[in-house]
N, C-alpha and C positions, 0 to 999 in steps of 0.2 A: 144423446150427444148431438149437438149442431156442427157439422163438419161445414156449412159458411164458412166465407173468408165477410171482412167485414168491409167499407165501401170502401173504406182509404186503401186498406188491402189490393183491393180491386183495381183501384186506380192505379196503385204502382205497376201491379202486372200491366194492365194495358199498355202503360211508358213503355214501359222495359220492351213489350212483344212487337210493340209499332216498332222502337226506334231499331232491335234485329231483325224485325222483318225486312225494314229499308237497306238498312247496310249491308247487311248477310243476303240481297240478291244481285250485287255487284255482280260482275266477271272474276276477279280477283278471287274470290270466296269461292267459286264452286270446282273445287277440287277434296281432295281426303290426305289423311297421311301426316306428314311432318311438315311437306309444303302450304298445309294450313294451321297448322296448331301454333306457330311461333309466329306470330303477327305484331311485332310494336305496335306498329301506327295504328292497328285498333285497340290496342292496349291506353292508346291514349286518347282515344274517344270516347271510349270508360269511362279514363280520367274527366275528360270534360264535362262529363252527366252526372261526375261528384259521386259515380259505385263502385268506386275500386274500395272506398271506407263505408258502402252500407251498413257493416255493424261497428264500427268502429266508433267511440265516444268522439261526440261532438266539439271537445276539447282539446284533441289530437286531429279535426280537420275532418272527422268522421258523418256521417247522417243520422249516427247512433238510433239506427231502426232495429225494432227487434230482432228476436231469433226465427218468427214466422216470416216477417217482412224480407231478410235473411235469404230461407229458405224459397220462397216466391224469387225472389232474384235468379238465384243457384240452378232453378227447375227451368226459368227462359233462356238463360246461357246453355243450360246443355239439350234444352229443348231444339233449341236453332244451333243447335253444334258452332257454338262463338269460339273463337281462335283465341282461347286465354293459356296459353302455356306462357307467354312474356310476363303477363303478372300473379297467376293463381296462386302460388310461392310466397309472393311478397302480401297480397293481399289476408289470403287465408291463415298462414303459420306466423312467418318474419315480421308480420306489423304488429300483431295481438298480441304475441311473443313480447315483444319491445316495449307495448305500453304497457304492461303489468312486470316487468323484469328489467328492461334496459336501461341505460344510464342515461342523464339529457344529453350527454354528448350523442350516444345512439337513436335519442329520438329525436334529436334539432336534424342531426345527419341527414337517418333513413326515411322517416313518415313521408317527408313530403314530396320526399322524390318518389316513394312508391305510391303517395297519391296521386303523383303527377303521370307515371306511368313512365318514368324514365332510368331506372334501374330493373335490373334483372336477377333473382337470385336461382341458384342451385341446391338441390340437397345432399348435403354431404354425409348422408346414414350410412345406410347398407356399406357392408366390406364382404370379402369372401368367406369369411368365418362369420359373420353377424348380416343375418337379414332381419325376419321378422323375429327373432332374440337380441334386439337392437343390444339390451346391455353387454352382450357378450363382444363390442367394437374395440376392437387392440390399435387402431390408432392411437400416437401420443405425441402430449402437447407436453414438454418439459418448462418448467420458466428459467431462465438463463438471463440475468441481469435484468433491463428493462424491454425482453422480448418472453416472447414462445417460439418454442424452435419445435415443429411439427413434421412427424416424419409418419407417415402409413398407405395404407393404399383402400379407396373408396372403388365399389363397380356398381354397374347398373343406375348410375347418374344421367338422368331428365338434363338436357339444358348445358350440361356443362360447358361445351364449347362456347355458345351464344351468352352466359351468364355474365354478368359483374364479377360480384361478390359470392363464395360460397357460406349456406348455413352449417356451420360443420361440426357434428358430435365428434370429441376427443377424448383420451382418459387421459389426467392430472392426475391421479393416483394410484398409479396401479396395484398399492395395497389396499387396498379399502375395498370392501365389499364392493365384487362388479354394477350396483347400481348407482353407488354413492360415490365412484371417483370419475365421473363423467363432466365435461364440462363444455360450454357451448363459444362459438368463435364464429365471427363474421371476416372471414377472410378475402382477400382480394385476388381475383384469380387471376390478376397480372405478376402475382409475387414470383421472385423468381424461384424456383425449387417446382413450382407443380407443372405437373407433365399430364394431359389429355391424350386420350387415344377412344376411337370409335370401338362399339358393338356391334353386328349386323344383328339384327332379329328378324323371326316371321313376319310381323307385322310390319318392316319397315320404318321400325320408331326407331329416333336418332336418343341414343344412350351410350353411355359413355364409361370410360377407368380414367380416375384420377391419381399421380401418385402424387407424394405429400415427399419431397428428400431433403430433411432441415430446410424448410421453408422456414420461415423467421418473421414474426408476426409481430405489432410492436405489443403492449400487456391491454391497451385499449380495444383492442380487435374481443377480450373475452365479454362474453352478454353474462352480464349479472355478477354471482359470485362464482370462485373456483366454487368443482365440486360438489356443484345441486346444477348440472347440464337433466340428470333426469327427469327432474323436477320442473324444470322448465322444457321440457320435451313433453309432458304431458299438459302442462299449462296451454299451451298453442291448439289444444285438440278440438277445444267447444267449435269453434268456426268451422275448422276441416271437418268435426264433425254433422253441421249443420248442411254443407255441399256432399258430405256423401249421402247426407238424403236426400240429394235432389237429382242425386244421379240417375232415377228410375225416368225422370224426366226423357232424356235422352234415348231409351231403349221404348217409352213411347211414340218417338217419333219415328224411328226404325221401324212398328209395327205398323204406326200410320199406315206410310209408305208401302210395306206388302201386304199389306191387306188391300192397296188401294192397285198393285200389283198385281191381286189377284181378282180382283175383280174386271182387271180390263184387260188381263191377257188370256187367250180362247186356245183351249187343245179340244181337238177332232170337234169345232164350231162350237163349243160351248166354254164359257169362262170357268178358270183353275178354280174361281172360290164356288163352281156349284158340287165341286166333290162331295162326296162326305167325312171320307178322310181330312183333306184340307182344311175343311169348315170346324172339323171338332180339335186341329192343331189350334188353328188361329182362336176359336172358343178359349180354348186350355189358357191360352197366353193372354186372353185380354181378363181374365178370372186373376190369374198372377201377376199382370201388372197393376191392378188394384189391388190388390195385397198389398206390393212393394212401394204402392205410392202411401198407403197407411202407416206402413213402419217408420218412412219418411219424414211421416207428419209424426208421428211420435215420438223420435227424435227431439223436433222441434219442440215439441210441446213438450219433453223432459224438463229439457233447459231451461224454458221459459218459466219454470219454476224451481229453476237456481238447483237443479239435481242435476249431478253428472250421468250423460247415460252411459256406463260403461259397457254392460251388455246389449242393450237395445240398439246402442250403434254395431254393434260385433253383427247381431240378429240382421239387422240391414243389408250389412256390408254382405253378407254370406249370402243372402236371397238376392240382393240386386244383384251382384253378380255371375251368381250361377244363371239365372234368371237371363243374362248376357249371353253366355253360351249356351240357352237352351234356344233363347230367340235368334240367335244368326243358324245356328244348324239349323231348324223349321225350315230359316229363308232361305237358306242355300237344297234342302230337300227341295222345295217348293219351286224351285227356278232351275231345278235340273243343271245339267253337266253348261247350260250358258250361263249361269251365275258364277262358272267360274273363272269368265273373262274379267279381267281386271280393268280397271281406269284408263280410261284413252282408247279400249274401244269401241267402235261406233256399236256393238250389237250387243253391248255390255249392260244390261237392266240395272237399273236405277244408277248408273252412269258410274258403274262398278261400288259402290259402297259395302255393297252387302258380304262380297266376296273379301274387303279388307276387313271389315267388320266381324266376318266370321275369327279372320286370324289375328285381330287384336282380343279376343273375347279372351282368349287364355291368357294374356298379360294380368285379367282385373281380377283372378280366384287367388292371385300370385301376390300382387301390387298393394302398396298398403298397409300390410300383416297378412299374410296368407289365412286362406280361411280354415286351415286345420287348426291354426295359433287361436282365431276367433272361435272358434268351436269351443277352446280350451275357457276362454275368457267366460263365454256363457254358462258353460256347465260351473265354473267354479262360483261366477258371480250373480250368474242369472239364476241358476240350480241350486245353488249352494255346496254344489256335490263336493267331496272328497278331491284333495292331489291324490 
């Protein structure tokens, strides 16, 4: 196998790494947390370099670059930790979504504003009873004359507050088998009826409870047809799935970093990384993050030949992120009881990252479908095995 990229390949990554590198060494950029991940205005500097549509058909405003090209993108964004929470949404699910399903009235609307970088969406999945058993969501959208009148309640909502427009699974039919009476709505989150309220979490991520109390939607707000919301819920996956391969990117550059940690910081006059302990942790992890950069690419390479990867993205999903918490515990071993100052202070190594980084790590085994549901997914579709 030639694991090459080819030159054109090459050349895009180098774009892409110049033009984060420049931007992402501002002032403004180096901080962690929620106070970085929600950045419009570099959401529309995105826009202006024409990547907020790298896979997107060149008919819809797109650069229609493959699914490798894609994925080289996805690895530089999370390589240099880019602040895409304002578009990752609209970019990944809500545009893909749209051209293979939406109405023109939906795609004259939303495409260009979210190539422009000037909308923002939320995802309206997850409810108290429906996480990663998305079909089991008891929200309901009634139709009532020429409305939806929307009544339920969403939690652990990305964005809410800061969002437009919510993406938001509903069920239209509550007799129908729970997969098939699901249906999908671009809702406004200025309507009147919906009520936001904050989460605190570990990590300091900004999430949210939405309630839905006859909110009243006009019949335009539904994407597609009543009633196949499932169907278009898995239609949006190929993209999202293409960046969660590139998310190994990122816990690359984490290891960079402590490895580059331990080589220049000295206990009793000799440097951390001449342990031998140390030296066979950081070994282990740089063995495993060439793994999870392979499964990556093979993701990509599924697609690329018009197959969905249902299990191979599960296989990913489960190794890159466990792989997440096995790398921040290491670093937080490795940096002793001062790893566990946080941000802001002066004596804080790697200018506290490592210690948020440890306690966002359990959000990603959780985020997504949890990975006991992906386990399930593999055994049934990678394995063959038995319900």
């Amino acid at each position: 196998m030639d694991f090459r990229f080819t030159a054109e390949e090459e050349a895009f990554r180098r774009e892409v790494h110049e033009f984060l590198e420049q931007e992402l060494s501002k002032p403004e950029y180096q901080t962690w947390g929620p106070s970085r991940q929600f950045r419009p205005e570099f959401t529309r500097m995105l826009a202006q370099m024409g990547w907020l549509g790298v896979g997107w058909p060149k008919e819809y405003g797109g650069l229609g670059r493959p699914y490798m090209q894609q994925l080289i993108y996805g690895e530089e964004i999370m390589y240099h930790r880019a602040p895409t929470g304002a578009n990752v949404l609209g970019q990944n699910m809500v545009g893909p979504a749209l051209i293979q399903v939406g109405s023109d009235e939906h795609k004259m609307e939303f495409l260009p504003r979210i190539l422009r970088g000037e909308v923002v969406f939320c995802l309206g999945y997850t409810e108290p009873g429906a996480g990663s058993d998305l079909a089991a969501l008891q929200t309901q959208a009634r139709a009532e004359g020429d409305c939806y009148v929307i009544t339920g309640q969403k939690t652990l909502i990305s964005m809410a507050k800061q969002a437009d427009y919510c993406w938001l699974g509903a069920r239209t039919d509550p007799n129908a088998p729970k997969h098939r009476g699901i249906s999908l709505f671009i809702v406004d989150m200025k309507t009147p009826g919906i009520t936001v309220r904050p989460i605190e979490t570990m990590a300091d991520m900004e999430i949210y409870e939405v309630f839905f109390d006859d909110v009243r939607v006009p019949r335009s707000a539904l994407v597609g047809e009543a009633n196949r919301g499932w169907y278009y819920i898995a239609t949006a996956l190929d993209h999202e799935r293409v960046f969660m391969g590139a998310a190994i990117a990122g816990h690359r550059r984490t290891f960079e970093d402590l490895v580059e940690y331990a080589k220049e910081t000295r206990h009793n006059g000799k440097p951390l990384s001449s342990g031998p302990i140390i030296r066979q942790k950081l070994a282990q992890l740089a063995v495993e993050l060439e793994v999870g950069r392979m499964l990556g690419y093979r993701v990509a390479w599924v697609l690329s030949k018009g197959v969905v990867p249902y299990h191979e993205a599960s296989v990913a999903k489960v190794f890159t992120s466990e792989l997440e918490r096995q790398l921040t515990n290491v670093g937080m071993q490795i940096m002793g009881l001062v790893g566990l100052l946080k941000e802001g202070s002066r004596w804080a190594p790697l200018k506290g990252y490592m210690e948020w980084a440890y306690r966002m790590s359990i959000l990603c085994a959780i985020g997504g479908g949890a990975n006991e549901i992906q386990r399930n997914i593999i055994a049934l579709v990678g394995l063959g095995l038995p319900r």
